[in-house]
Jmol script that loads the backbone (N, CA, C; Angstrom):
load data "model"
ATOM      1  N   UNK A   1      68.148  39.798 164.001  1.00  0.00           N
ATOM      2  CA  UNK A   1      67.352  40.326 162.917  1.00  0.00           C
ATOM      3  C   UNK A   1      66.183  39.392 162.591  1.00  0.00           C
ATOM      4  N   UNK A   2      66.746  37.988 162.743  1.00  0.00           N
ATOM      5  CA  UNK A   2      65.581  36.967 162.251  1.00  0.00           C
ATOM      6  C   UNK A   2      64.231  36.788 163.029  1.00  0.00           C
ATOM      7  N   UNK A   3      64.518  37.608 164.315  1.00  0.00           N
ATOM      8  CA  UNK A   3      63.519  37.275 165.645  1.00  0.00           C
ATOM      9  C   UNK A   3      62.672  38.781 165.299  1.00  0.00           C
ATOM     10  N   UNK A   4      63.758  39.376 165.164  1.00  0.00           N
ATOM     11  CA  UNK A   4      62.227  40.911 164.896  1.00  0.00           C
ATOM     12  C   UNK A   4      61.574  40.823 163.758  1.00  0.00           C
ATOM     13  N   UNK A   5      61.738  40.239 162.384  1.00  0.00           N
ATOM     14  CA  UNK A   5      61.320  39.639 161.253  1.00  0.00           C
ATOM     15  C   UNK A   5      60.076  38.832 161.698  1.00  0.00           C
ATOM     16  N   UNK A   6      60.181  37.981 162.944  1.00  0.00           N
ATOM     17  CA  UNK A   6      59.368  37.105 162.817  1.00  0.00           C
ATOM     18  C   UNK A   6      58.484  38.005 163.647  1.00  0.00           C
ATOM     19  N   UNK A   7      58.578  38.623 164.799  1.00  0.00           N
ATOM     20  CA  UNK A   7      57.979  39.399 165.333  1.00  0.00           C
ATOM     21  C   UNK A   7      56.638  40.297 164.736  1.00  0.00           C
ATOM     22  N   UNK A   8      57.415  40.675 163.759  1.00  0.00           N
ATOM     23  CA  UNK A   8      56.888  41.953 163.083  1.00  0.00           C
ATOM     24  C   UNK A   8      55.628  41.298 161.853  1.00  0.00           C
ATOM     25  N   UNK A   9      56.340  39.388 161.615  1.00  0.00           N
ATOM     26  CA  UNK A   9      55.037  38.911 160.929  1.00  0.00           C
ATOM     27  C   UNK A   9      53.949  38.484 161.720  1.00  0.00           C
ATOM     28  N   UNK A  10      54.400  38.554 162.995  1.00  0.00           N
ATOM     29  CA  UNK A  10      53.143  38.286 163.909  1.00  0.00           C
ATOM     30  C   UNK A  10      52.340  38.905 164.200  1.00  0.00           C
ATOM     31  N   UNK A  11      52.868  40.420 164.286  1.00  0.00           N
ATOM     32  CA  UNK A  11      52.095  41.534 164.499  1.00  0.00           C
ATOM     33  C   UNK A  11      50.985  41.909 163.268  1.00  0.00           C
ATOM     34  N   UNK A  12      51.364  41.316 162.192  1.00  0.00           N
ATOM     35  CA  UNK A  12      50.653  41.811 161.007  1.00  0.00           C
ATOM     36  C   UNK A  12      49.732  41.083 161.006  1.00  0.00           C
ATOM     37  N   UNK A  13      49.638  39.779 161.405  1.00  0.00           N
ATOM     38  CA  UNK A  13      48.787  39.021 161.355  1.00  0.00           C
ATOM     39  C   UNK A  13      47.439  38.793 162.440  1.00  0.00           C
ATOM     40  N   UNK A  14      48.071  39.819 163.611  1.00  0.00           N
ATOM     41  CA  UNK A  14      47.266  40.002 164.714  1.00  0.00           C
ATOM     42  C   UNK A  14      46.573  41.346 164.101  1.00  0.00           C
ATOM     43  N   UNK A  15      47.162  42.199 163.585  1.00  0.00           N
ATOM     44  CA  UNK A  15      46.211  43.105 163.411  1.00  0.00           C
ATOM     45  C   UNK A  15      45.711  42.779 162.077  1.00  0.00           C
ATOM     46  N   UNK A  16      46.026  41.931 160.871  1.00  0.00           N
ATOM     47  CA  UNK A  16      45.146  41.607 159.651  1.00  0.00           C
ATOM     48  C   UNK A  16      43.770  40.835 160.460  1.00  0.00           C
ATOM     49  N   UNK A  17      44.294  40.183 161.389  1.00  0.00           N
ATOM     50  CA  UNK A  17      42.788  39.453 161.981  1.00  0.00           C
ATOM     51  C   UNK A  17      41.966  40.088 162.593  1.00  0.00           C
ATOM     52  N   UNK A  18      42.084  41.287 162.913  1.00  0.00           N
ATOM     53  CA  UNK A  18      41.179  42.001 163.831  1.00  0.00           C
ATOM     54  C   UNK A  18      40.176  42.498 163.368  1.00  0.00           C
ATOM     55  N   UNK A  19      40.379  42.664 161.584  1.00  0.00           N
ATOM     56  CA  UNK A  19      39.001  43.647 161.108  1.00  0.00           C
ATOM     57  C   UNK A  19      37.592  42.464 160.829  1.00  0.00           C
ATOM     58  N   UNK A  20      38.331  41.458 160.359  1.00  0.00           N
ATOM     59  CA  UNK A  20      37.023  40.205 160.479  1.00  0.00           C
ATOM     60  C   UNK A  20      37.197  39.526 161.550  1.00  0.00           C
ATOM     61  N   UNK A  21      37.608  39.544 162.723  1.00  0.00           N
ATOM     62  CA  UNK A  21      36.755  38.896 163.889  1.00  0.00           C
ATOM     63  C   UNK A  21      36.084  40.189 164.642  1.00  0.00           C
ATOM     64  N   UNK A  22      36.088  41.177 164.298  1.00  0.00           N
ATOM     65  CA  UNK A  22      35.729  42.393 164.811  1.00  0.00           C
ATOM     66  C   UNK A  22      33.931  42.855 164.111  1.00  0.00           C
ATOM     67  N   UNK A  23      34.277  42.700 162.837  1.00  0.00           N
ATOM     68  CA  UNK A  23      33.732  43.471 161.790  1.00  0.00           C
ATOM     69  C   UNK A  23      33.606  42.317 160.639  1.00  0.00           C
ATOM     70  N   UNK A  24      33.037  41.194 161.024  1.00  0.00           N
ATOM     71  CA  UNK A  24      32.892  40.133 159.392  1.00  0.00           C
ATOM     72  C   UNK A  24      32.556  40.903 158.768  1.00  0.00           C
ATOM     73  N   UNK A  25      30.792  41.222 158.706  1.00  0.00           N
ATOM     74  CA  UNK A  25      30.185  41.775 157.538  1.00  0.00           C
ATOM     75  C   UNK A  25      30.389  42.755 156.668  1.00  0.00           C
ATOM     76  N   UNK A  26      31.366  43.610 157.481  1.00  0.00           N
ATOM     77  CA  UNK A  26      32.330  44.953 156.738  1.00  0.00           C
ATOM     78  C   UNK A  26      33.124  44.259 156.233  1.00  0.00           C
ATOM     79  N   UNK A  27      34.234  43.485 156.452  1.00  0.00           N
ATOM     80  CA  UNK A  27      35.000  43.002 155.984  1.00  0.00           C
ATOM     81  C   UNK A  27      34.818  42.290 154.811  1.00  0.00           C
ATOM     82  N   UNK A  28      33.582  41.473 154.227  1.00  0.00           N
ATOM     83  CA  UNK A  28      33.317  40.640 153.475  1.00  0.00           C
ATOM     84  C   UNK A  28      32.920  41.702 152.209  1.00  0.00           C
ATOM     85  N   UNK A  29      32.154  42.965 153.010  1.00  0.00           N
ATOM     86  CA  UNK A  29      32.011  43.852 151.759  1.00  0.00           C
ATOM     87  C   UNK A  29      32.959  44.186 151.122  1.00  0.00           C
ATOM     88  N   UNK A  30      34.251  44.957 152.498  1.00  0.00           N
ATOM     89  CA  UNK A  30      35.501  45.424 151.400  1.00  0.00           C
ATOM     90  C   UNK A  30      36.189  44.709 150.511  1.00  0.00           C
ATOM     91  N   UNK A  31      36.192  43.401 150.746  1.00  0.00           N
ATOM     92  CA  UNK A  31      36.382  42.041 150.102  1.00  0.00           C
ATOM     93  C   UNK A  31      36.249  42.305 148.533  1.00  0.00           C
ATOM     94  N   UNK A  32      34.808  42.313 148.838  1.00  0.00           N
ATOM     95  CA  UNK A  32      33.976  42.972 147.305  1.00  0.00           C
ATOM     96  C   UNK A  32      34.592  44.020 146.551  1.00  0.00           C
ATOM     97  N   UNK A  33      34.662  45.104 147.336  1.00  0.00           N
ATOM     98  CA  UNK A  33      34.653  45.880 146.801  1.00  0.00           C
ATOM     99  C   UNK A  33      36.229  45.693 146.022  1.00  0.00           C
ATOM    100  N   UNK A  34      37.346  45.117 146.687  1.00  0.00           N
ATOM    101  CA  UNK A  34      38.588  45.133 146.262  1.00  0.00           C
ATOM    102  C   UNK A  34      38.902  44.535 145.200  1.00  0.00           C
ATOM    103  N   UNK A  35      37.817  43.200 145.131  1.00  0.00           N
ATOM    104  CA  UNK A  35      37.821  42.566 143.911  1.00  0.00           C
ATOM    105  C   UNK A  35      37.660  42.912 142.761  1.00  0.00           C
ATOM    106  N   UNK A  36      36.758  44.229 142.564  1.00  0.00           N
ATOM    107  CA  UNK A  36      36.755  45.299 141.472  1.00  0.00           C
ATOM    108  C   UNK A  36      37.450  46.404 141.278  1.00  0.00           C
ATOM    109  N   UNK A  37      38.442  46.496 141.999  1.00  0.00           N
ATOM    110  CA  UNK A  37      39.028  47.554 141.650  1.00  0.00           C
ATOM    111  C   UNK A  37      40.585  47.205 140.897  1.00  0.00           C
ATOM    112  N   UNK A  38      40.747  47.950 139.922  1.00  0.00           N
ATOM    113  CA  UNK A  38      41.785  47.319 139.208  1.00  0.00           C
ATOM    114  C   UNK A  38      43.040  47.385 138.935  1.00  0.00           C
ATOM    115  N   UNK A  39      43.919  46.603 138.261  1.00  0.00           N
ATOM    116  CA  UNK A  39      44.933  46.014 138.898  1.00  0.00           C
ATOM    117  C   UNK A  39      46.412  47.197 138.949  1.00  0.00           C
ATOM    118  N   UNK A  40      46.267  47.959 138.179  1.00  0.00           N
ATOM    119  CA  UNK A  40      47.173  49.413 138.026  1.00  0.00           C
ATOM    120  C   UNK A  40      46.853  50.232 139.449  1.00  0.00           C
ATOM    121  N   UNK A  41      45.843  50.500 139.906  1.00  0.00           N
ATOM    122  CA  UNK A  41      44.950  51.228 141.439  1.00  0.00           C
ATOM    123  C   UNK A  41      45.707  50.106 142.672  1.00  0.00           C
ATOM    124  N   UNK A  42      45.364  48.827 142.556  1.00  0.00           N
ATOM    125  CA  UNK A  42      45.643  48.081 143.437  1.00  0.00           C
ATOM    126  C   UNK A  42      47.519  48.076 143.664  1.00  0.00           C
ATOM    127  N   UNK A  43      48.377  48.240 142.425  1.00  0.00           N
ATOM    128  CA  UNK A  43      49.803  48.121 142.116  1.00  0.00           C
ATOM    129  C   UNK A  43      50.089  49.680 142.999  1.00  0.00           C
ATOM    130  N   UNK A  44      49.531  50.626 142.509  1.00  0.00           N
ATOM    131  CA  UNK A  44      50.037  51.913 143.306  1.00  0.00           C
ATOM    132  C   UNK A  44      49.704  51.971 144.785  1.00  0.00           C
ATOM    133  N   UNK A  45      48.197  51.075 144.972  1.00  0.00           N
ATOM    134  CA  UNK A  45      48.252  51.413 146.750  1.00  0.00           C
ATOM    135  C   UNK A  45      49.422  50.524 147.507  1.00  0.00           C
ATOM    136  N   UNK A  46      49.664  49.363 146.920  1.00  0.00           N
ATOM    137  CA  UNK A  46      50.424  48.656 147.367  1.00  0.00           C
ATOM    138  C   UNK A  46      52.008  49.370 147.826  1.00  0.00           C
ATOM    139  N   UNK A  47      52.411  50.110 146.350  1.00  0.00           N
ATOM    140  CA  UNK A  47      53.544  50.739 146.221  1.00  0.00           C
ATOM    141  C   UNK A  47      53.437  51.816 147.517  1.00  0.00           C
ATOM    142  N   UNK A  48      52.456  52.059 147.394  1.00  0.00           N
ATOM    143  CA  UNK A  48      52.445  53.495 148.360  1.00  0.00           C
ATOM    144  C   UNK A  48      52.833  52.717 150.041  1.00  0.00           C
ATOM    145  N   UNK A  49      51.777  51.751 150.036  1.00  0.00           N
ATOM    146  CA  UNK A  49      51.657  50.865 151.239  1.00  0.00           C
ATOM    147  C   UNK A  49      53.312  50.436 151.818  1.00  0.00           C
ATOM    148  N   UNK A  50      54.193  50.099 150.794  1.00  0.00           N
ATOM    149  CA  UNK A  50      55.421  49.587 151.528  1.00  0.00           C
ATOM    150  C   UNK A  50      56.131  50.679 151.188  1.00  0.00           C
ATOM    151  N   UNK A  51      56.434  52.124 150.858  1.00  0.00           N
ATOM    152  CA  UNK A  51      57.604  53.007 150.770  1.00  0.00           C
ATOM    153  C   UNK A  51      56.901  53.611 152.072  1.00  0.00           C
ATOM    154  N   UNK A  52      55.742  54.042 152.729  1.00  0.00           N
ATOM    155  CA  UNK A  52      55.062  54.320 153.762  1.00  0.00           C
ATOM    156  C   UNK A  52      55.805  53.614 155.346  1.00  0.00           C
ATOM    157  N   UNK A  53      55.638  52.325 154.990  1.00  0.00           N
ATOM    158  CA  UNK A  53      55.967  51.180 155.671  1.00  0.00           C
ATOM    159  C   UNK A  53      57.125  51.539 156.054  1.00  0.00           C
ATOM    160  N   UNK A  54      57.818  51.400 155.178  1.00  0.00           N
ATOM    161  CA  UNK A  54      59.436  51.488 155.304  1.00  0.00           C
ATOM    162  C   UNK A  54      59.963  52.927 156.015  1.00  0.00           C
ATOM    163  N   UNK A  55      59.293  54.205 155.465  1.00  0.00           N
ATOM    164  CA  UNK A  55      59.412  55.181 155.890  1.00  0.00           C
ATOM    165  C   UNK A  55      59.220  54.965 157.531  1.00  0.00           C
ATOM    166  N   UNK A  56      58.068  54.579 157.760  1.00  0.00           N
ATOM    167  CA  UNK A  56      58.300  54.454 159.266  1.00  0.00           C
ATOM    168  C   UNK A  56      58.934  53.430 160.112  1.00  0.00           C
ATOM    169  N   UNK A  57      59.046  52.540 159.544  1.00  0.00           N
ATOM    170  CA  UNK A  57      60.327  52.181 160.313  1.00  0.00           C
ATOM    171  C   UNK A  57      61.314  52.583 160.259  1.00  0.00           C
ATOM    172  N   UNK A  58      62.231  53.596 159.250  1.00  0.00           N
ATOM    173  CA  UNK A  58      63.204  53.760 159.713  1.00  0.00           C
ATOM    174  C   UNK A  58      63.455  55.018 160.734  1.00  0.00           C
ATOM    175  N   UNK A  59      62.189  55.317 160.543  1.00  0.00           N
ATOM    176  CA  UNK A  59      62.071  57.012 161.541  1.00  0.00           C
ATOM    177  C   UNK A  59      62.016  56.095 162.939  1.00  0.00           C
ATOM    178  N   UNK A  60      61.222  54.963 162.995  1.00  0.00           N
ATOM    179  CA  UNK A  60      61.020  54.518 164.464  1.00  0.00           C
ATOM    180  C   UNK A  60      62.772  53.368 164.739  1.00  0.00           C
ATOM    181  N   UNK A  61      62.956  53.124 163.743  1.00  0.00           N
ATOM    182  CA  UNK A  61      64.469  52.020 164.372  1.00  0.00           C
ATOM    183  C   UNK A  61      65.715  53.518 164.601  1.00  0.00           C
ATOM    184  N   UNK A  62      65.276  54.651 163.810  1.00  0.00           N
ATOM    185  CA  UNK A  62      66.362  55.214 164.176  1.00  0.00           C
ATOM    186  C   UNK A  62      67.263  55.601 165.320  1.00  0.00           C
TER     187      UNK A  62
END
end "model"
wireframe off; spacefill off
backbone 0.3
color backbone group
């Protein structure tokens, strides 16, 4: 379990890096833009972001 854990933080981190070595100047905007958006908006995408998450992994470990 501890090896696909680590796996799976590697993967996130290969694809979190891809939009700024790909795309700085986009990236630096959305930056911006995230910084204004507020903190109730940011709490629900998040929420949405890991029941999403989870949803598919268990459709894909099934």
């Amino acid at each position: 379990m501890w090896q696909d854990l680590g796996a799976a933080l590697c993967l996130v981190l290969v694809l979190e890096g891809m939009i700024p070595f790909l795309y700085p100047a986009k990236w630096r905007q959305m930056v911006q833009r995230l910084a204004e958006v507020d903190d109730r908006t940011m709490r629900i995408v998040g929420l949405v972001s890991m029941v999403t998450g989870a949803l598919l992994l268990y459709v894909v470990r099934r």
